[in-house]
C-alpha positions in Angstrom: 137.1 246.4 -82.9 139.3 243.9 -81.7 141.1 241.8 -84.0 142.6 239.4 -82.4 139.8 238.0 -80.0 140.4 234.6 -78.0 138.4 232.6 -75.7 142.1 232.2 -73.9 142.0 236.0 -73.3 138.5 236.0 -71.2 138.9 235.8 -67.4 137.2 232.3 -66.8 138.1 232.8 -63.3 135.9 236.5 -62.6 132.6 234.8 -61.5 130.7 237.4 -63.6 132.2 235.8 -66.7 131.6 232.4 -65.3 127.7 233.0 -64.7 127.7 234.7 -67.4 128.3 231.6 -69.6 125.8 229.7 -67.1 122.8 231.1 -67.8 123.8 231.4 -71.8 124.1 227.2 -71.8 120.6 227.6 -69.9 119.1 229.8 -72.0 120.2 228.0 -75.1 118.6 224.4 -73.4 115.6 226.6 -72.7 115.0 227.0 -76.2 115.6 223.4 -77.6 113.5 222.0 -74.8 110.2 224.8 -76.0 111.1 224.0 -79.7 110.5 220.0 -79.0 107.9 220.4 -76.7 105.4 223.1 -78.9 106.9 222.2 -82.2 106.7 225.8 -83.6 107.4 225.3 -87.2 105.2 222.3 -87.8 105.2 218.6 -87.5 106.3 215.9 -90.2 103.9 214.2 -92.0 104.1 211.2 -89.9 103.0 213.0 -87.0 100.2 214.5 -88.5 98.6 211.0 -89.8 99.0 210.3 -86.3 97.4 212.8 -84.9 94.5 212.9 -87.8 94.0 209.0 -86.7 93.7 210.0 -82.8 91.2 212.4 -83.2 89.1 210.3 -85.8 89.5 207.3 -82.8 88.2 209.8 -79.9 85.3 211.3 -83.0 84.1 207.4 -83.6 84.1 207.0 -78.9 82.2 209.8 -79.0 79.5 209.1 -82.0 79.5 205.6 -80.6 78.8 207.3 -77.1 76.1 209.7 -78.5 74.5 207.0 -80.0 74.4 204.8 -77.0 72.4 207.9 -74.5 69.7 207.9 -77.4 69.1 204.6 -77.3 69.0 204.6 -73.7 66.8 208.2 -73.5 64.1 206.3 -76.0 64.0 203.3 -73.8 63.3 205.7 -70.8 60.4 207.2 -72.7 58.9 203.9 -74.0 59.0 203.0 -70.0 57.5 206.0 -69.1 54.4 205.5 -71.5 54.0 202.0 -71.0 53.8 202.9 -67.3 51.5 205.6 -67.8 48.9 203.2 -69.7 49.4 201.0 -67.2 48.3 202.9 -64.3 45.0 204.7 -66.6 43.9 201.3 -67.8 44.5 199.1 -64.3 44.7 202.2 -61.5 41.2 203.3 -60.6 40.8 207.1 -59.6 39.9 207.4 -55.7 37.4 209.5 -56.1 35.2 206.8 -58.2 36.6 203.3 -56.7 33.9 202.6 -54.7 31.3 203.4 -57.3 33.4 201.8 -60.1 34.5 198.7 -58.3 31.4 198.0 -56.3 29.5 198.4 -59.7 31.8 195.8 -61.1 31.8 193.0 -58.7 28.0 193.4 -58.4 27.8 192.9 -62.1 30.7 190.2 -61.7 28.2 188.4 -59.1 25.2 189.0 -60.9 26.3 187.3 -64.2 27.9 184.2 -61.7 24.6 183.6 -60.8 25.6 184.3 -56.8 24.2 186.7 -53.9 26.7 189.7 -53.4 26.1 190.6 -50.1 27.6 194.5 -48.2 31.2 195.0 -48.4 33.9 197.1 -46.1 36.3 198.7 -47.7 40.1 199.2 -46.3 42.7 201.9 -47.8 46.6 201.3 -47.4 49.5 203.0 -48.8 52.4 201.6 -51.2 55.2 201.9 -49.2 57.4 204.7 -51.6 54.4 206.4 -53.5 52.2 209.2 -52.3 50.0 208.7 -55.1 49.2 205.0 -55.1 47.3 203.0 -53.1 45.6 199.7 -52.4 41.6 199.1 -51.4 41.4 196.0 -50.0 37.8 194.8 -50.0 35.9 192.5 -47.9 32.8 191.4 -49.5 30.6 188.1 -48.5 28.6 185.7 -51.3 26.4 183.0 -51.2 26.1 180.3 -53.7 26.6 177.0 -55.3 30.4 175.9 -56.0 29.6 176.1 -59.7 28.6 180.0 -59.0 31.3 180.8 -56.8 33.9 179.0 -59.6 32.5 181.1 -62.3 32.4 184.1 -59.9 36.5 183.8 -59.3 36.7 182.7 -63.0 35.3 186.2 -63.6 37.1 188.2 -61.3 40.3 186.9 -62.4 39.1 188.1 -65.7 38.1 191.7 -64.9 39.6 194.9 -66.8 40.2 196.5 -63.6 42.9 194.2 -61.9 41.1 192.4 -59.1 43.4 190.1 -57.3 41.2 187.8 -54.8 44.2 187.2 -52.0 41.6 185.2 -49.8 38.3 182.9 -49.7 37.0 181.6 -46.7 34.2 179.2 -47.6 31.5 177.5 -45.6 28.4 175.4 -46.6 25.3 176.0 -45.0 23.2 172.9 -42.6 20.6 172.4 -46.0 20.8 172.8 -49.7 24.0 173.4 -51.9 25.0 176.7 -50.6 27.8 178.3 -49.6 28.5 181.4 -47.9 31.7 182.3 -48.2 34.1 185.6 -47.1 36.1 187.0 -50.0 39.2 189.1 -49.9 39.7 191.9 -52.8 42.8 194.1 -53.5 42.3 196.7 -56.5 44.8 199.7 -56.6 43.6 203.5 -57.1 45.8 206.4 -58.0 45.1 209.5 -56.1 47.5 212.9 -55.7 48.2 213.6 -52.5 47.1 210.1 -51.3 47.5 209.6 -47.7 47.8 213.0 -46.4 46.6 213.8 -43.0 42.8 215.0 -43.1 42.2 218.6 -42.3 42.4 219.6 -38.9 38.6 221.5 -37.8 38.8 224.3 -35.8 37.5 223.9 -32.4 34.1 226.0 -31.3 34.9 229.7 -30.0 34.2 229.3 -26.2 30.7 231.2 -25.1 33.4 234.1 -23.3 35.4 234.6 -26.4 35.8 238.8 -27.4 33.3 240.0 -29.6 34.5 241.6 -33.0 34.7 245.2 -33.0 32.7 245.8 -35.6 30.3 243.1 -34.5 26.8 244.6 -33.6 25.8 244.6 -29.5 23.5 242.1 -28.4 20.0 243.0 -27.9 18.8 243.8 -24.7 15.5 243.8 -23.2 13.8 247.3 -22.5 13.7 248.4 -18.7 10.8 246.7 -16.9 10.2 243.7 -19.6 9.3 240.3 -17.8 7.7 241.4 -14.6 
């Protein structure tokens, strides 16, 4: 063991003893730098109020946040339903307009005191639905103007959501009468509304092959007919 050791007696100037010393001074920052940065032995108790407070801010965001998607999830759900009443009480099922709504204006025309005379009926989309549709219907009436008011009065009235877009009125050569060309829109709900109609297979031509299975024709016995 030396006894007398002195940083005068290394060779500063051999390079080995120079990067020697180097990468000791880096080493050494090394460790002061990962000592501040990950704080192995524990923060103060400053720094952990501050950090309990950060979280409880970023808990309270996120309750606040939660809270705000349920609200907006329930109002989603109350849209849906209400829109689903809405089409079963006012959307009339294809399959049963014309029954249904022919068997209401009748009734409409009937309790107006009017003549309800044939109708044509004329299907057309809603542009962005494949399930909903509009009939409009074409109906003619004869009757007094005090008919015919009570008749739109009525109509206007209706459960099943008439909406007259047009009246062409005009009054006869005697009497009080009217005859006059209304315009009906009601709207029916349907799956698959508006879907090409099935295409029908064309008749087999009379030279088409015959099955093999198929039985052969029947033939007339030699001699038959003369």
């Amino acid at each position: 063991m030396l006894r007398n050791f002195s940083l005068s007696a290394l060779k500063w100037k051999d390079p080995r003893v120079a990067m020697r010393a180097v990468l000791g001074v880096l080493l050494l920052a090394n460790l002061v730098a990962a000592v501040i940065a990950f704080k192995p032995f524990g923060g103060g108790a400053d720094d952990l109020r501050r950090d309990r407070n950060v979280l409880q801010q970023q808990l309270a965001q996120l309750q606040k946040q939660v809270s705000k998607n349920k609200k907006l999830v329930e109002k989603v759900e109350t849209a849906r339903s209400q829109g689903d009443q809405f089409l079963a009480k006012y959307f009339t099922e294809r399959r049963v307009v014309t029954s249904t709504i022919q068997g209401e204006l009748v009734q409409i025309a009937k309790d107006a005191g009017i003549t309800y005379q044939p109708t044509t009926w004329t299907p057309e989309l809603i542009e962005g639905s494949d399930t909903l549709g509009m009939m409009t219907i074409n109906a003619g009436c004869q009757g007094t103007y005090a008919a015919l008011s009570k008749f739109v009065n009525l109509v206007d009235k209706s459960p099943r959501f008439l909406i007259i877009e047009s009246m062409v009125a005009a009054p006869q050569q005697t009497g009080q009468i009217l005859n006059v060309t209304v315009k009906v829109d009601t709207f029916v709900k349907e799956q698959g509304l508006g879907l090409p109609e099935p295409e029908v297979a064309a008749p087999a031509p009379d030279n088409a092959a015959v099955p093999p299975n198929a039985a052969p024709p029947a033939t007339a016995p030699p001699g038959a007919g003369l």
